[in-house]
C-alpha positions in Angstrom: 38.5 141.3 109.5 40.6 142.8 112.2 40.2 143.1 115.7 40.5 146.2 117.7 42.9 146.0 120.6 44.3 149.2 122.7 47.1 146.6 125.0 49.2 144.0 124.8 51.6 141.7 126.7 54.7 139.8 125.4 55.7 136.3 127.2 59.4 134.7 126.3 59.7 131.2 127.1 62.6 129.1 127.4 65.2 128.1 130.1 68.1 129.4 127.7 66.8 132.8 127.8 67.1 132.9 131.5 70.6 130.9 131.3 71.9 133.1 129.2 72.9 130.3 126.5 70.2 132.6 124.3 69.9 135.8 123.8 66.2 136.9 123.4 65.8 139.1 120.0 62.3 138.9 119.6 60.8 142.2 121.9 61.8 144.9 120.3 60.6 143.8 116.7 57.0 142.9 118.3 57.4 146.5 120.1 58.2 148.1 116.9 55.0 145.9 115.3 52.9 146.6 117.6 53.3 150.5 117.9 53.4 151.1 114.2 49.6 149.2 114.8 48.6 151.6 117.3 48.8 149.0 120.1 50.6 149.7 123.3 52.8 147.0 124.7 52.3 147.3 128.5 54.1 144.1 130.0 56.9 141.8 128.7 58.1 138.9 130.8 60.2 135.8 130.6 60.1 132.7 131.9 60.9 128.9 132.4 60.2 125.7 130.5 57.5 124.8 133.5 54.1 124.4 132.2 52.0 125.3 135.8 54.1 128.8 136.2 53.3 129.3 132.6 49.9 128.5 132.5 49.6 130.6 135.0 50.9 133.6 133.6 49.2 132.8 130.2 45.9 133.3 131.7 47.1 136.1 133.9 48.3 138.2 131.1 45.5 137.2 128.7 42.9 138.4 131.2 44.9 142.1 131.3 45.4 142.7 127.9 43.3 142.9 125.0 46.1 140.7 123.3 49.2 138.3 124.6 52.1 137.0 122.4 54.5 134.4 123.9 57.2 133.6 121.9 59.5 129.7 122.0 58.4 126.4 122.9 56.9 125.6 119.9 59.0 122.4 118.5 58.9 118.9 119.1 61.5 118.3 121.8 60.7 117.3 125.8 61.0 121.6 126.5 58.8 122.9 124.1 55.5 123.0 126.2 54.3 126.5 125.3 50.9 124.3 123.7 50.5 122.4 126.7 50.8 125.6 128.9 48.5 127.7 126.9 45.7 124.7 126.6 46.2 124.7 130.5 45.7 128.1 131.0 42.4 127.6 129.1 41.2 123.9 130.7 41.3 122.6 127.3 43.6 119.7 125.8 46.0 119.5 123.5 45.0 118.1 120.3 46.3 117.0 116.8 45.1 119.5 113.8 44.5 117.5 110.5 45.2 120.5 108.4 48.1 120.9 110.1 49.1 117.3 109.6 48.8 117.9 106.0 51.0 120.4 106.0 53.7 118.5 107.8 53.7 116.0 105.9 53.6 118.0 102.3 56.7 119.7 104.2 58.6 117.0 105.2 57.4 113.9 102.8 58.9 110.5 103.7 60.8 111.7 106.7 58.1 112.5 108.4 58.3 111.2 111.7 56.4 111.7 115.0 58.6 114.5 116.2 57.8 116.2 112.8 54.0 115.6 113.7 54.1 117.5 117.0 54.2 120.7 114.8 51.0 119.7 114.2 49.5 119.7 117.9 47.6 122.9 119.1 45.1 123.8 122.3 41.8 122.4 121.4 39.3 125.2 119.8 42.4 126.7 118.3 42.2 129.2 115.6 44.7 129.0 112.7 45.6 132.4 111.5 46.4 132.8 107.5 48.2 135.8 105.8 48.8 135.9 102.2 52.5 136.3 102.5 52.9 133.3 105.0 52.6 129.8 104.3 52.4 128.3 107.8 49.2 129.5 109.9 49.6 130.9 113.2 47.9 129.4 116.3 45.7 131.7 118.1 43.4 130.7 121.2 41.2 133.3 122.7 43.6 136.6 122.5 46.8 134.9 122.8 49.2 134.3 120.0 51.7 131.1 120.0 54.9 132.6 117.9 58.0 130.6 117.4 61.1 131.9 119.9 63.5 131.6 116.1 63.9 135.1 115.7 63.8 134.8 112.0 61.0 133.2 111.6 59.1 135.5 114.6 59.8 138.2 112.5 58.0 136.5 109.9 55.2 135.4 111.8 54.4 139.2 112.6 52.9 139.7 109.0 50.6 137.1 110.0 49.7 139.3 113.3 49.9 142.9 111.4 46.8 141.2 108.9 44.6 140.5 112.2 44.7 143.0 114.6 44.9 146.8 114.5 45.0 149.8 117.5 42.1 152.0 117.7 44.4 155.0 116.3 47.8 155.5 115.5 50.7 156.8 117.6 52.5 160.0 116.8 56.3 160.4 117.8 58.4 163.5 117.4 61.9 164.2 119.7 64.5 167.1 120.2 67.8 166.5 119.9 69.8 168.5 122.0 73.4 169.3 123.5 72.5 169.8 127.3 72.7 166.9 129.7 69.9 165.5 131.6 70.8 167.0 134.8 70.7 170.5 133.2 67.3 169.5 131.8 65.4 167.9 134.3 63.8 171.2 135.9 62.4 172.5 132.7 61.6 169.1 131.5 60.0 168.3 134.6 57.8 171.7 134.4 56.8 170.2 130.9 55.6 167.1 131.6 53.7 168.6 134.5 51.8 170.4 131.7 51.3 167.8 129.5 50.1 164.9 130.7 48.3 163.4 127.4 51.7 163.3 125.9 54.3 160.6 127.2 57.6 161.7 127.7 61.1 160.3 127.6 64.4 161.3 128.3 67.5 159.3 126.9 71.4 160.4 127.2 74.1 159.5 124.7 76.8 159.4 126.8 79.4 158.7 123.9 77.5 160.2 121.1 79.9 163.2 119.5 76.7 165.0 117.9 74.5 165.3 121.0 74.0 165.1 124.6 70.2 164.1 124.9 67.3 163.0 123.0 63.3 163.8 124.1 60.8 162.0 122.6 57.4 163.2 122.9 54.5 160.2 122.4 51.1 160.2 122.0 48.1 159.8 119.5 46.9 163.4 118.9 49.8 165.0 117.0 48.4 168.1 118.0 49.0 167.9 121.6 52.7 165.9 120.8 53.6 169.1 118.5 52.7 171.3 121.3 54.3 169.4 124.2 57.3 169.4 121.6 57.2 172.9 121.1 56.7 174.0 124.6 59.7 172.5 125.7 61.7 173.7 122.6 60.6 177.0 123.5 62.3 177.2 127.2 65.7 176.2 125.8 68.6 178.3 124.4 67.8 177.6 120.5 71.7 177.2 120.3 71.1 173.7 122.4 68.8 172.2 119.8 70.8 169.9 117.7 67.4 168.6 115.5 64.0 168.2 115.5 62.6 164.5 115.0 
């Protein structure tokens, strides 16, 4: 059964994030997850390896949003202490899940080792979440999702996440391309937006983009009151500056 959730928060972990030795990849595929479910992503933050500032902000973030997904610190070397933080965050301990044992050591047979078994560690009273096109279950305590930082296999996780929680209604997006800049725009657009305030609103240049100058994007989740934000702007332009409507 899926849960209803209107918000959510994104936590990256990891020292090599903020040292640059990584570039973080996994935002904007949660972002793209999470709005195609109707859920808004209000908050995304980074930080260190350091299990009382992320405790912390576990709880923090939980407490604010009907769902948090940190992403990294998830392996079985001395910096991967996402477990410990979130079992923190909670007052629980960490503890070793025998199903998950099992599935170590089916994965890794004889050379299974200790290290290997650390996969297998999760915040007491954790919840194992299952979807049919993913073998390896997904932690889960309270609201708050333990994803690997491995892009590849974060973008894999997120079937798991798309089978447990839903938005309570989808968002509708539409935009007009057009060939004025945003100075030229920004009275008329602002005259808009005063006038449509159910309707979220963006403005985006392409300063080296040969077929067009700007792109609006009108947001919300009645695609009535999108089309006419949309439409209202559209209708204060010179029709010769429209490039396309999205």
């Amino acid at each position: 059964m899926q849960t209803t959730v209107e918000t959510a928060a994104f936590l990256a972990i990891g020292n090599e994030l903020l040292t640059g030795k990584v570039v973080e990849a996994n935002l904007a595929p949660l972002a793209k997850t999470l709005r195609a479910l109707g859920i808004e992503l209000t908050t995304a933050e980074i930080l260190l390896d350091h299990v009382p500032t992320l405790a912390r902000a576990i709880a923090r973030l939980s407490a604010a949003h009907g769902l948090l997904v940190t992403s990294g610190g998830v392996g079985p070397t001395h910096d991967d202490v996402t477990i410990e933080a979130v079992a923190a965050a909670f007052g629980r301990k960490v503890v070793r899940d025998q199903s998950l044992v099992a599935l170590v050591r089916e994965t890794f047979g004889e050379r299974t080792t200790e290290a290997h078994l650390r996969f297998a560690d999760v915040p007491e009273g954790a919840q194992l979440r299952r979807a049919t096109d993913a073998s390896w279950p997904t932690p889960v305590v309270e609201n708050v999702w333990i994803l690997p930082g491995v892009p590849e296999v974060f973008r894999m996780k997120l079937s798991t996440l798309r089978s447990w929680v839903v938005g309570p209604r989808p968002f509708v997006s539409r935009a007009l391309v057009l060939n004025q800049g945003e100075v030229e725009l920004k009275e008329t657009l602002d005259a808009v937006v005063a006038l449509h305030p159910a309707v979220s609103i963006g403005s985006y240049p392409a300063l080296f983009n040969p077929r067009y100058r700007t792109r609006i994007t009108f947001d919300g989740t009645d695609d009535g009151l999108v089309v006419a934000a949309l439409e209202d702007l559209r209708a204060r332009l010179d029709p010769s500056s429209v490039v396309d409507v999205e």
